[in-house]
C-alpha positions, 0 to 999 in steps of 0.5 A: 500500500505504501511506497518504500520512500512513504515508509522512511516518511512515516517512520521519520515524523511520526517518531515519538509519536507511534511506536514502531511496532504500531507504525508497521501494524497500521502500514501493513494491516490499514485499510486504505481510505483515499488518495487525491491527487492535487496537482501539486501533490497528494493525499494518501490516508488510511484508518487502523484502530491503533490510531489515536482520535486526537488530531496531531500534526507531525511536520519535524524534522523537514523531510525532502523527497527528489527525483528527475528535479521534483521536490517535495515535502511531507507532513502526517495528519492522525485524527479520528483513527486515520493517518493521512500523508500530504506529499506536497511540491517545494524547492526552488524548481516548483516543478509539480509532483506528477500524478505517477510520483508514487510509483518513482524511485523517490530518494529521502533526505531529512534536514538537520534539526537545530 
């Protein structure tokens, strides 16, 4: 369900928030809610019931994705037992997150934090 880049993704923000026991629970055994393509980027959620109902908003550290001159960036929305994971385009480039850019070999890299 989610790309390999995805999982360095969700593994690095959601750190101090799922254990990773319960991250690789809801990635291998979520259920699959949406994915919108935005033009710009996309939304991916699923819901599992090890998901919290609070909302939380998981941002840091800053982690880059690139691939053929794209970059983008990434945020984790939890609420109300789902997990939705925003790829949005940045960079100095603002070339767009194309509509295949899941199926890329995207490469991670994740800024220090101050």
């Amino acid at each position: 369900m989610f790309a390999d880049y995805e999982k360095i993704v969700l593994r690095t923000l959601t750190s101090g928030v799922l254990s990773p026991d319960q991250l690789g629970d809801i990635v291998e055994n979520g259920t699959f809610v949406s994915y919108e393509y935005t033009g710009w980027g996309y939304f991916f959620s699923v819901s599992h019931s090890n998901l919290p109902s609070d909302r939380v908003t998981c941002s840091q550290p800053i982690v880059i994705g690139s691939v053929n001159g794209i970059e983008c960036g990434f945020v984790v929305f939890i609420e109300n037992g789902e997990l939705t994971l925003e790829c949005y385009t940045s960079g100095s480039g603002d070339i767009a997150v194309t509509e295949d850019f899941r199926t890329r070999n995207v490469q991670i890299n994740v800024e220090p934090q101050n």
